[in-house]
KEVO-949232 format. One record per residue: residue in one letter; y, x, z of N, C-alpha, C, CB in turn. Coordinates in steps of 0.1 Angstrom, whole numbers, plus 5000, padded with zeros to 4 digits. Glycine has a CB too. Example, Ala and Ser with C-alpha at 12.3 -4.5 7.8 and 13.67 -1.06 7.14 Angstrom:
<pts>
A494351325078495551235078496751325078495551135090/S497851285071498951375071500051295079499451415057/
</pts>
This chain:
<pts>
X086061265452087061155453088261185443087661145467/X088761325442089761385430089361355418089961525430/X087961355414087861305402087461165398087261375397/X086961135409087461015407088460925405087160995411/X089260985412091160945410091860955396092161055419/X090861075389091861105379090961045369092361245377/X089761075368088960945356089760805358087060905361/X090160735372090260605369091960575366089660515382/X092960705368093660735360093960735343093760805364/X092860795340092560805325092260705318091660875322/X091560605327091360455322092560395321090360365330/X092960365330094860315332095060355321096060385344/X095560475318096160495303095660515294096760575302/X094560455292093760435280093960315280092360475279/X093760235290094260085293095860055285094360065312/X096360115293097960035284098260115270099760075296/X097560185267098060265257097560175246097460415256/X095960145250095260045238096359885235093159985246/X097259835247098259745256098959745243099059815272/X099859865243100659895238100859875222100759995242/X099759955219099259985205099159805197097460095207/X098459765210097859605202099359545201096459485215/X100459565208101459485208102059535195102259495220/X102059675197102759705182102159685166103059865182/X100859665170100259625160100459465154099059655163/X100859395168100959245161102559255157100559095172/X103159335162104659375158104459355143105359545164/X103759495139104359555127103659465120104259695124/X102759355121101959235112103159145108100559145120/X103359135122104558975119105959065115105058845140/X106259175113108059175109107259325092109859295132/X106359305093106059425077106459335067104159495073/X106559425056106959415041105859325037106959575032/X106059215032104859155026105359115009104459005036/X104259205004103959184988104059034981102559224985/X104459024971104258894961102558854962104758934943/X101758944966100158924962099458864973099359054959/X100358934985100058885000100358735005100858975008/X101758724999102158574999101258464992103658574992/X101058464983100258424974098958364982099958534963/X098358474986097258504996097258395005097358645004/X098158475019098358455031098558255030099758585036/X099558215017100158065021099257935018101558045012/X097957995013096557895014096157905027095157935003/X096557985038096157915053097457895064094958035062/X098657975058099557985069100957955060099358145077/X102357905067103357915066104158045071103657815070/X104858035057105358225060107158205057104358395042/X107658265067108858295068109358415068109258255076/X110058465061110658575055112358655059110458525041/X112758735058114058765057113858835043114758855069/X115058855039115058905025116259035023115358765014/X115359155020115959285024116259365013115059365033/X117359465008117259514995115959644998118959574989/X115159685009114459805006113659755017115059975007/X112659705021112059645036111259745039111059505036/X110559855030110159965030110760035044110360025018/X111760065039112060185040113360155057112660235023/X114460055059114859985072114759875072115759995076/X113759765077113959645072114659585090112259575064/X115159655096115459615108117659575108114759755119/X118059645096119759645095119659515087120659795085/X118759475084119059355080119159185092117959365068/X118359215100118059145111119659085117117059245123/X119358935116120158865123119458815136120758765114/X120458765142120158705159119158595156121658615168/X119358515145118658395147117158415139119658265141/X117358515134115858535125114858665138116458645103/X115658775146115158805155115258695167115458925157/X115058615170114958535183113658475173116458425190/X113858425167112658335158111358435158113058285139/X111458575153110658625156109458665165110958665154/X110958685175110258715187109658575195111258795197/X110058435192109658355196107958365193110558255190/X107958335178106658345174105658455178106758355161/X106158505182104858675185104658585198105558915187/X105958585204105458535222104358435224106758445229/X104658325213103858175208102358155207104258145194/X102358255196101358225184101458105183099758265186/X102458085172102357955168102057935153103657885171/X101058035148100558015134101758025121099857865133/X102558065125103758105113103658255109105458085118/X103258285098103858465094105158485096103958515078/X105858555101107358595096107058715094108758585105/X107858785082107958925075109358945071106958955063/X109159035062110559075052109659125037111859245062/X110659075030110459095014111759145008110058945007/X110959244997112159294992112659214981111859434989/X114059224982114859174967114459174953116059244965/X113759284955113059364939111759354936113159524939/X111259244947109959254940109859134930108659254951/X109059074924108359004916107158924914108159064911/X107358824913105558714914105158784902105458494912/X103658784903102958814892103358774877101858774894/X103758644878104158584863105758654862104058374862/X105958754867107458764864108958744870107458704857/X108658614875109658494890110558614895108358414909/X111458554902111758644916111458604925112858684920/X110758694928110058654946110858584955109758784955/X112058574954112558544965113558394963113358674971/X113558424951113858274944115958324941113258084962/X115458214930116858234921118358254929116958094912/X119158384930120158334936120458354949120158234934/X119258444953119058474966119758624969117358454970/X120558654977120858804982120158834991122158824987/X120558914997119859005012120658945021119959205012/X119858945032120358855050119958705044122858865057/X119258665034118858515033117258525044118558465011/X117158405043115658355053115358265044115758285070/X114058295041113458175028111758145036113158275006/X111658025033110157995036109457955029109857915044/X107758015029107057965017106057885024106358085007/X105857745022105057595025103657665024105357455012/X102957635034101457615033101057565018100957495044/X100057635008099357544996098657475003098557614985/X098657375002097757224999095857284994098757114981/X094957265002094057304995093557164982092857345007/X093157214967093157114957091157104959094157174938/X091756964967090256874967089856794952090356734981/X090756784943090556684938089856734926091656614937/X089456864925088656894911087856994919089556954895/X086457004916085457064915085557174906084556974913/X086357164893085857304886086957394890085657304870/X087257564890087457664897089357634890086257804895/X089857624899091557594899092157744890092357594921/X092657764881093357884878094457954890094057854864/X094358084892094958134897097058074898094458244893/X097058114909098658094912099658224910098958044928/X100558174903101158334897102258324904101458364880/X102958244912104458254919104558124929105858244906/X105358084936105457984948107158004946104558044966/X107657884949108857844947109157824967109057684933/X110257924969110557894985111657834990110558004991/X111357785002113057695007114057795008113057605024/X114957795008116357885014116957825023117457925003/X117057865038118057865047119457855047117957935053/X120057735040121357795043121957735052122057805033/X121557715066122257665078123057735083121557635087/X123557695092124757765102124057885112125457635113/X124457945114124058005130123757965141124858055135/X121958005142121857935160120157935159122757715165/X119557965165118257965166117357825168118258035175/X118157685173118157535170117657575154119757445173/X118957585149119257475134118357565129120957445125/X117657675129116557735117115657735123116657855110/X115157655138113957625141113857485134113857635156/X114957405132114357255124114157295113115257135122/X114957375103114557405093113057475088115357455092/X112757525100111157615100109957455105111157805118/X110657395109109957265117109657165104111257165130/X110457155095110457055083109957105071111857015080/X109957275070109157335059107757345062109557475056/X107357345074106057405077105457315082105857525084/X105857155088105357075091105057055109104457075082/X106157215115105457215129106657145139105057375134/X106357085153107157025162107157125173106556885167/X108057255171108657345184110057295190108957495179/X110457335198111557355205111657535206111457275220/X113257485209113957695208113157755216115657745215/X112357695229111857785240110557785234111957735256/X109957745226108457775218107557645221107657915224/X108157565234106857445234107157335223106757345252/X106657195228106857105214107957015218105457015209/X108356975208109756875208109156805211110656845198/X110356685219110556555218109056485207112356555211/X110056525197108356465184107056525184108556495167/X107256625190105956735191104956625200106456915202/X105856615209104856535226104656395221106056525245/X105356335214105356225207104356175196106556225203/X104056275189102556305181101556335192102656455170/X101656455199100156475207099756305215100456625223/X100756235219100856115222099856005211102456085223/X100356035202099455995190097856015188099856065179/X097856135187096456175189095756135205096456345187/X096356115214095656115225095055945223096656165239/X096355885222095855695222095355655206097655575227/X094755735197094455625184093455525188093755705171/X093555475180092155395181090955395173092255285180/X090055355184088255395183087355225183087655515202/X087455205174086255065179085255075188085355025168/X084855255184083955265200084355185212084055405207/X085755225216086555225228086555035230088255325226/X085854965222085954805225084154785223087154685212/X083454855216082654775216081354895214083054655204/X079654835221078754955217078054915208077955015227/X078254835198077654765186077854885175078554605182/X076554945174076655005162075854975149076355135166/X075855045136075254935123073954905124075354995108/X073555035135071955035131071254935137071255165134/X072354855149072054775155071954615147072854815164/X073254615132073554545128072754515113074654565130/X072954625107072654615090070954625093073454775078/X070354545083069054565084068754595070068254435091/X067754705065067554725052066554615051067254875047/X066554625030065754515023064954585011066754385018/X064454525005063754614995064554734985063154504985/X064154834989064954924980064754934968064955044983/X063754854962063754854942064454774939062454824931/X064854604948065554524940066454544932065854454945/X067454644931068854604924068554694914070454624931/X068554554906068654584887069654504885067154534875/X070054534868071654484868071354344867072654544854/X069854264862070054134863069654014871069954124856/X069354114885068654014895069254134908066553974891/X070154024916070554054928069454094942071453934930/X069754154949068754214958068354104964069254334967/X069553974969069153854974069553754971069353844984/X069653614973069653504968070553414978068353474967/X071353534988072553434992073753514988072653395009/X074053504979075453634969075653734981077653544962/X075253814982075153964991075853945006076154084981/X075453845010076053835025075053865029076753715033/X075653975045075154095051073854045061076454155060/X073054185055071354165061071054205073070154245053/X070854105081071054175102069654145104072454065117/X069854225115068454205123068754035133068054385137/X067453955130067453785133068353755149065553725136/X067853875157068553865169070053985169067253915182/X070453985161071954085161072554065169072854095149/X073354145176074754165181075654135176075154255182/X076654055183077654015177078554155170078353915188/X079254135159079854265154081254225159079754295135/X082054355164083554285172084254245167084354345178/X085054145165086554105157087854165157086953985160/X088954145146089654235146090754125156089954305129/X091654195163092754105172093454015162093854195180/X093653905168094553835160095253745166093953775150/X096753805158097853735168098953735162098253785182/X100153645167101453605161102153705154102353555170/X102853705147103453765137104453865152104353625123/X104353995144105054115160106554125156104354325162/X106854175164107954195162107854385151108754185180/X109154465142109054635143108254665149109954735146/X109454705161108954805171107454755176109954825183/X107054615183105654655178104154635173105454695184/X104854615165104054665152103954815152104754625137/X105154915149104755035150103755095163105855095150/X104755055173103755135184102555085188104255155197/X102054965190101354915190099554915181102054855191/X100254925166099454925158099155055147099754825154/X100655055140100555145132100555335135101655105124/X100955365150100955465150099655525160102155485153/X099155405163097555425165096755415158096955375172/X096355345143095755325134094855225142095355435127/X095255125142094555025150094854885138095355005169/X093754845130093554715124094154555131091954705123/X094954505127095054365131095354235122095954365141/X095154125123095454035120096453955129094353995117/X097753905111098953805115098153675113100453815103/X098453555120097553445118099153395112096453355133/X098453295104099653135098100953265090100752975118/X100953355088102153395081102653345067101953535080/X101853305063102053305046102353145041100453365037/X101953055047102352925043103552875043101752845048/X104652905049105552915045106252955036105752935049/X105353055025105753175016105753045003104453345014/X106853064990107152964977105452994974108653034962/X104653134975103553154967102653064971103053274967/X102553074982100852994991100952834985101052965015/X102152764980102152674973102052624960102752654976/X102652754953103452734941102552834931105252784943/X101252904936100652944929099352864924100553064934/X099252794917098352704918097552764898099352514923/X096252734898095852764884096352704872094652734883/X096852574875098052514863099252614863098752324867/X099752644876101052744871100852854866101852794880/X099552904873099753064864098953044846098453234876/X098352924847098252894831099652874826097352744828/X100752814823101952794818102752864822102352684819/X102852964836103653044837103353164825103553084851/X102153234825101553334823100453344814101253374834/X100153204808099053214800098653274788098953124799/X099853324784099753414766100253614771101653314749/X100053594787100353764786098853784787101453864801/X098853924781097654014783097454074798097754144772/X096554044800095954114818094654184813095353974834/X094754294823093454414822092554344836094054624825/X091654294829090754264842088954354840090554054841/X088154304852087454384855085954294852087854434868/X084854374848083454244849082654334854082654154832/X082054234857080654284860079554154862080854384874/X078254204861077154074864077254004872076054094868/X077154064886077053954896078053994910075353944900/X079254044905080654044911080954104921081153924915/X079654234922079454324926080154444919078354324927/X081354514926082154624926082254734925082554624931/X082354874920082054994925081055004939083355054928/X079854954934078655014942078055154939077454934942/X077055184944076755324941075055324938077255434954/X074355394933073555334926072755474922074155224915/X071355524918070955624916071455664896069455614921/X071155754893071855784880070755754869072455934880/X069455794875068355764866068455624858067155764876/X068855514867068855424857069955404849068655324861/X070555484845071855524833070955554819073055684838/X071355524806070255544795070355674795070355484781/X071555764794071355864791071555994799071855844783/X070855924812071056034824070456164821070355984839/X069856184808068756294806069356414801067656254796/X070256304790071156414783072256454785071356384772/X072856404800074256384805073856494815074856224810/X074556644813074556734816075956744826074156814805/X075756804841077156844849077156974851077356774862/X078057034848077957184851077757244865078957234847/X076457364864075857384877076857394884075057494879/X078457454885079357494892079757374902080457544883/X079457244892079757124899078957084908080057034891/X077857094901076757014902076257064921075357054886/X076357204921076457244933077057214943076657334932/X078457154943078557064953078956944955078957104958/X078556884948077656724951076856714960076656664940/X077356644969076456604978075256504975077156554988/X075856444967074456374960074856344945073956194970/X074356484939074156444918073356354919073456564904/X072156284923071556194918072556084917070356184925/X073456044926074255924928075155884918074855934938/X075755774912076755754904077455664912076555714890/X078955604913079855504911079855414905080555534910/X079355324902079255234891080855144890077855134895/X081755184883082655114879082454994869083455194874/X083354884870083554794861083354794850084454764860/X082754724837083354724825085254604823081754654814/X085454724813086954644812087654564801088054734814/X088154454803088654394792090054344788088054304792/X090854394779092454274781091854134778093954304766/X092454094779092553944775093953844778091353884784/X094153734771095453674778094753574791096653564765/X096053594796095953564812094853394811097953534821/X095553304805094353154800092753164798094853084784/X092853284787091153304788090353364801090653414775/X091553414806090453474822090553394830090953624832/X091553264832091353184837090053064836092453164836/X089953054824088753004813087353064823088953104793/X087853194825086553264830086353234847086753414826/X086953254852087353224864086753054870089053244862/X087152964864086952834862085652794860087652784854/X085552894850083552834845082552924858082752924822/X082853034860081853074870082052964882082153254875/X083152914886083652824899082652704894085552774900/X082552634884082152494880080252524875083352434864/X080152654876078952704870078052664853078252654881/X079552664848079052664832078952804827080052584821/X079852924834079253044832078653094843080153124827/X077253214836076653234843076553414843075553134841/X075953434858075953584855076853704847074853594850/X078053644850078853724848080353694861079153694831/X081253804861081953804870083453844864081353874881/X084653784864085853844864086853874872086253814857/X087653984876088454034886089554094882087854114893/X090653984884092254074881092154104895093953994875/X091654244894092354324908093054444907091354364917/X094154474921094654604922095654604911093654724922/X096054454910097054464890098554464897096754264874/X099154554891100254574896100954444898100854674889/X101854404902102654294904104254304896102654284920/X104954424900105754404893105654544879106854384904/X104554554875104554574860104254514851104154644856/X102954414856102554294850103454134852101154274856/X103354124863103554014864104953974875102053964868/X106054044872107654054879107853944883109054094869/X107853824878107953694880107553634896107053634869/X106653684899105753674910106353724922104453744907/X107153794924107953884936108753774942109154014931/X109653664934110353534938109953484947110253444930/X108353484946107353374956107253434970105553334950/X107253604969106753674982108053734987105453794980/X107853755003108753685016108953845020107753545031/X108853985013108454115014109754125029108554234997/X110854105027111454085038111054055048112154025036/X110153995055109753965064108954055070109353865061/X108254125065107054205067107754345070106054205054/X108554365078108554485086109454565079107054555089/X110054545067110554605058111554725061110954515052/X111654855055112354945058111555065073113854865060/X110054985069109155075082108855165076107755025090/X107755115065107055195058107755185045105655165060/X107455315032107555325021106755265010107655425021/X106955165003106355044993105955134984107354914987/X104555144985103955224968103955154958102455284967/X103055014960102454964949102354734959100255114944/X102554714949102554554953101354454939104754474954/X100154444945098954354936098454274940097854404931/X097754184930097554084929096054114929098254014920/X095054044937093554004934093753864931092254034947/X092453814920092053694916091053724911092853624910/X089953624916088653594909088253474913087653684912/X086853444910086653324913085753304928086053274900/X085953434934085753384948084653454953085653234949/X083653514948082453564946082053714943082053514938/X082953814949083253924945082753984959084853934941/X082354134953081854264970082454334962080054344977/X083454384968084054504967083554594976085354494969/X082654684974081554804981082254924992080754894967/X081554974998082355055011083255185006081155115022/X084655205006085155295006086755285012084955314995/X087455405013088755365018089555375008089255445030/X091255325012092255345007093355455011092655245007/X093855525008094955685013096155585019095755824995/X096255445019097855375017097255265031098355274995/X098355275038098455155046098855045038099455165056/X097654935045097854805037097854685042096954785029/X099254585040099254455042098054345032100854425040/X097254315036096354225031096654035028095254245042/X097454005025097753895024096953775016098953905020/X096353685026095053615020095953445017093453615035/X095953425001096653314995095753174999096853334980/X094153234991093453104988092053164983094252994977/X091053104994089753144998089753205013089253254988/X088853315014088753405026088153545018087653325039/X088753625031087753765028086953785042088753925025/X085953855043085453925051085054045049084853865056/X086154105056086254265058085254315067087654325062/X084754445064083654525075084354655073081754535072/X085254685085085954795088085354885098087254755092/X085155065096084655145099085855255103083755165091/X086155295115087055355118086955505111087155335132/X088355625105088155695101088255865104088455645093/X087355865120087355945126086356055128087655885132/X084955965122084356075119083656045106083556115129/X084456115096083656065082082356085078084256115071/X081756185088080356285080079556165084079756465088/X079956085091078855985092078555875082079155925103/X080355875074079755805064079655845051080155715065/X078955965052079156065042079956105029078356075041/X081356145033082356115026082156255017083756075033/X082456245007082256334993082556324981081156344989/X082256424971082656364951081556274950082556524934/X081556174944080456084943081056104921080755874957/X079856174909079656094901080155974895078956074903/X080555964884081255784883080955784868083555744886/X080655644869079755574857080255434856078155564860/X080355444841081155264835080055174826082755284822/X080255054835079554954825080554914816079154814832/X079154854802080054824793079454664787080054954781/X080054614782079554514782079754464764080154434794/X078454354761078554324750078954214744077854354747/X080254154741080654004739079453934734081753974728/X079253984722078453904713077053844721078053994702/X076453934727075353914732075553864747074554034731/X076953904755076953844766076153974775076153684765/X075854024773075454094780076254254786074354094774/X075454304796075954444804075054554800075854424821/X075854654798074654794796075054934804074654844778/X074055044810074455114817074455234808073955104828/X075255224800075355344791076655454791075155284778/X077755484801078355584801078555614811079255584795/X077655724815077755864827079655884820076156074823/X080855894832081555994833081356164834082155954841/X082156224835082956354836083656374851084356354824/X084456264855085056214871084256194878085856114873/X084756224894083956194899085156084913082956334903/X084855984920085455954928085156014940085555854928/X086055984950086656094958086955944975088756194946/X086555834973086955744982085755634986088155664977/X084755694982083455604982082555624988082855584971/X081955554994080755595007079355574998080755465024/X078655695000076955644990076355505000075255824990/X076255435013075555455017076255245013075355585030/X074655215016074955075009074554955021073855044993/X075554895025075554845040074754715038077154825047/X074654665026073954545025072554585027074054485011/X072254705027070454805018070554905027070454894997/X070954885040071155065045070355165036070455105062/X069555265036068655355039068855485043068055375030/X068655435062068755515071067555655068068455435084/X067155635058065855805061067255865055063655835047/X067955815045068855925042070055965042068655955035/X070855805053072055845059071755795071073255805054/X070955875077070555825095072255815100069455995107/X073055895097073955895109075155765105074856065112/X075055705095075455555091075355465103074455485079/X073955515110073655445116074655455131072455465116/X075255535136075755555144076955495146075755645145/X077355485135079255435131079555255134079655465108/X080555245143080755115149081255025142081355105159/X080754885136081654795126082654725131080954695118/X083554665125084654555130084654465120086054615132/X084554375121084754245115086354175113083754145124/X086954195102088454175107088154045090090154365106/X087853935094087953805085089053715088086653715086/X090053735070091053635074091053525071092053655072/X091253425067091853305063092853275056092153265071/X092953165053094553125037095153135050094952945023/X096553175045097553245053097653365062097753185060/X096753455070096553515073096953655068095753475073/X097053765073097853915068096354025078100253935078/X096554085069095454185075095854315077094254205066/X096254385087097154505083095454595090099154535094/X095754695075094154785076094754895072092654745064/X094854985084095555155085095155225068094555275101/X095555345069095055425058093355485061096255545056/X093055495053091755595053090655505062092155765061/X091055365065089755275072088855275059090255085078/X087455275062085955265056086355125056084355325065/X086155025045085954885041085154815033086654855039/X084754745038083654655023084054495026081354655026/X084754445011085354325010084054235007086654324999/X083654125009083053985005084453895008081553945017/X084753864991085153744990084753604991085353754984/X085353504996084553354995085753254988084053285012/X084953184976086253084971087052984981085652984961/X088352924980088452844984087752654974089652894987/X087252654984085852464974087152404968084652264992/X088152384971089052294960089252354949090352274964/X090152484950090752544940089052634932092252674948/X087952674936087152784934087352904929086352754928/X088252974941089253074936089653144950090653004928/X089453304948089753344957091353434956088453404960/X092153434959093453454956093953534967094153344954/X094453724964095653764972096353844968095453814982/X097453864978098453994970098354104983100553924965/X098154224979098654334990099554404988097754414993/X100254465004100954584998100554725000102154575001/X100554824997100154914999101755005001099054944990/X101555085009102755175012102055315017103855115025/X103255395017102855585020102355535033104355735022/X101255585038100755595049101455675061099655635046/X101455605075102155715080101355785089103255675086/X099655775089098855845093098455925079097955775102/X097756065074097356125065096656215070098056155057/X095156255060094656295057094156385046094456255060/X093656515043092856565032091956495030092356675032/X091256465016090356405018089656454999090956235025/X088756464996087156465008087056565016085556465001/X086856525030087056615038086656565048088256665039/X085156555052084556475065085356575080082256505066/X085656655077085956715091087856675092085356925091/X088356685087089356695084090156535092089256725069/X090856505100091456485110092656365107091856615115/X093156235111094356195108095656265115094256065112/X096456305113097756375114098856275105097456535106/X100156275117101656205113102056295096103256245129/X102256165091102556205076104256285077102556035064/X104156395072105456475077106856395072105456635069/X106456265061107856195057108056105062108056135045/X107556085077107755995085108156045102106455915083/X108556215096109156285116110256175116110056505119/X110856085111112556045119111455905126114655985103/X110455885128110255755137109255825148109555615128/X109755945149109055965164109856025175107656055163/
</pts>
């Protein structure tokens, strides 16, 4: 029994000693000297907060203020994914810098931002030789350099370590977004029916009713997007925008100078001798995606293995537009003859054209005041026009967007963007048609270098489930507007536009706006999650 008392003694203090040891070990992780090499390191996964010491070596504790030890000790208590350390005055970023940034003494607190992982190039990023950090210069109090640690690093604490006010206000977010699941069990596979997979060559369409969508004879109805009176802000935000929930404004726009005053005689005499960059193609079919083989010179159009390795699908290309200037009268010319059918097999599209770089004049007619203004941040304001006959193919936009429908209709097929691997989001290849006046004709002769980064391979007119089976899983929404009509389509929604003319005018006509999103994502990044855009913490 004595030795047994004292063996289970020995455990006990082998027990708290190991206790001990582990505590001092996450001690001396979160308050040690961290190198220029370490930082560097460490700020591709974590936000790192620092004190700044003339020797951290050697006492880095006489430097410690109240509000930088309470923060510390907050965080160890937490684990709330922040480094804090100490850095010495004297060290140096590799390229030379001062580590601690220009101007800085000892008893400063500096923070170095999470790097951004760079999705947007495939070939190997050159190393980072220095990081430029915030400096604290607030008042005294463990509050005011918890906001400051809150606004560098993108996190929602309170002084006692749980989440703020905005913290609970986001998890609030995440808990209620929206799921088309959550209305409807209509999924594609239920809906899209594939069709011959050799048909599409550049000069004969896969079908013979301009690409409206191939269903099984007895389909499911696909759900509709809500549609209702123009909202009030507030909700609009809560309601819509901070769930990422699609809706339609009905009748908004006829009241607008444009819905009247844009008519094809005006923008001929308004606008007829400026140059516009518009878009062609055969049969008014848009950035589809398409195997590469039939490119002439897919043989000799070499991607480096580095790249080529992760492509999810090198066989695939983007097929972009061929592009043309022209003055605004001859695309109208063009526009008119496909409508009246004196031209044939060809397609033209002023789209995504800026509004006020091209065409300033045009802002007069739209009512932007009206629309919620001072919610969201205005990126970009364009104009689409064609002659009515246009697929714009499945991919998303990074920008929340007002959809404002002048003259024709669209019908949108919106895919919520929650789980992208379904619709297998990736670098997709990109390839440009070119076209030949003389002959009138299209050729697929230039493989790019780029690849796009917002395009779904998977072709909803043509499924082919053998090789995006899980396409099949993903739930559609049907959000079709009408002249007048406003379409508000979150950021990062999966979409495929079919335009239809309006029979008078034979013209399909809109303007959108696009603004900073206030849901965001990485992207390509199937796993990767919507999260509140950090330039938008004062509306929660």
């Amino acid at each position: 029994m004595g030795k047994e008392s004292v063996r289970l003694r020995k455990l006990k203090v082998n027990f708290w000693a190991n206790i001990f040891c582990f505590i001092l070990c996450c001690v001396h992780a979160l308050s040690s000297c961290l190198s220029p090499e370490s930082v560097l390191e460490t700020a591709h996964s974590t936000c790192i907060v620092a004190l700044v010491t003339n020797s951290c070596e050697i006492d880095n504790q006489i430097y410690d203020n109240s509000q930088f030890s309470d923060l510390k000790q907050l965080l160890i208590r937490k684990d709330l994914g922040i480094l804090v350390g100490y850095i010495d005055i004297n060290s140096k970023w590799p390229d030379g810098k001062q580590f601690h940034g220009e101007g800085v003494e000892a008893g400063k607190i500096v923070l170095f931002k999470k790097v951004p992982k760079d999705r947007t190039c495939l070939l190997p990023s050159p190393s980072q030789k220095s990081l430029v950090p915030l400096i604290f210069n607030g008042v005294n109090g463990l509050t005011t350099l918890i906001d400051f640690v809150n606004d560098g690093c993108h996190t929602y604490m309170s002084p006692t370590g749980g989440p703020s006010i905005e913290g609970l206000h986001k998890e609030e977010i995440h808990r209620t977004r929206f799921y088309v699941q959550n209305i409807s069990d209509v999924q594609s596979k239920d809906v899209f029916q594939p069709v011959n997979q050799n048909c599409k060559v550049i000069d004969q369409p896969c079908s013979s009713d301009n690409h409206n969508f191939h269903v099984h004879n007895n389909k499911p109805k696909i759900p509709e997007c809500e549609r209702i009176d123009f909202p009030s802000k507030d909700d609009f935000f809560h309601n819509y925008v901070k769930i990422s929930k699609p809706v339609i404004f009905k009748n908004v726009l006829r009241d607008w100078p444009a819905f009247t005053k844009w008519t094809n005689r005006y923008f001929r005499d308004k606008f007829g001798k400026n140059d516009v960059h518009i878009k062609l193609t055969p049969l008014g079919e848009y950035e589809g995606v398409e195997p590469r083989y039939m490119w002439e010179n897919h043989e000799k159009f070499e991607i480096p293995k580095s790249v080529e390795d992760q492509l999810p699908f090198p066989d695939l290309v983007v097929v972009r537009p061929a592009t043309k200037n022209m003055n605004f009268s001859n695309f109208m010319d063009i526009v008119e003859g496909v409508s009246n059918g004196t031209i044939n097999d060809m397609s033209a599209y002023l789209e995504y054209s800026s509004i006020p770089d091209h065409l300033p004049e045009l802002e007069e007619d739209i009512r932007e005041d009206l629309l919620f203004k001072g919610l969201l941040k205005r990126k970009h304001l364009n104009i689409w026009l064609s002659d009515g006959r246009t697929l714009g193919k499945l991919h998303f936009d990074q920008f929340d967007n007002l959809l404002c429908q002048i003259s024709g209709k669209k019908q949108v097929i919106l895919f919520d963007p929650h789980n992208n691997h379904q619709m297998y989001e990736g670098h997709i290849p990109e390839a440009i048609l070119s076209y030949d006046q003389t002959s009138n004709t299209f050729h697929r002769r230039h493989l790019l270098e780029s690849t796009s980064m917002v395009m779904s391979p998977v072709d909803i007119q043509n499924p082919d489930y053998s090789r995006f089976p899980l396409f099949g899983e993903t739930y559609p929404m049907n959000c079709t507007i009408e002249e007048g009509d406003i379409l508000y389509m979150p950021s990062f929604w999966w979409h495929e536009v079919q335009s239809f003319p309006n029979k008078t005018a034979g013209r399909n006509l809109a303007i959108n706006f696009w603004y900073d999103p206030f849901l965001v994502r990485e992207f390509p990044c199937p796993e990767c999650q919507l999260d509140v855009n950090p330039q938008y913490r004062h509306l929660l």
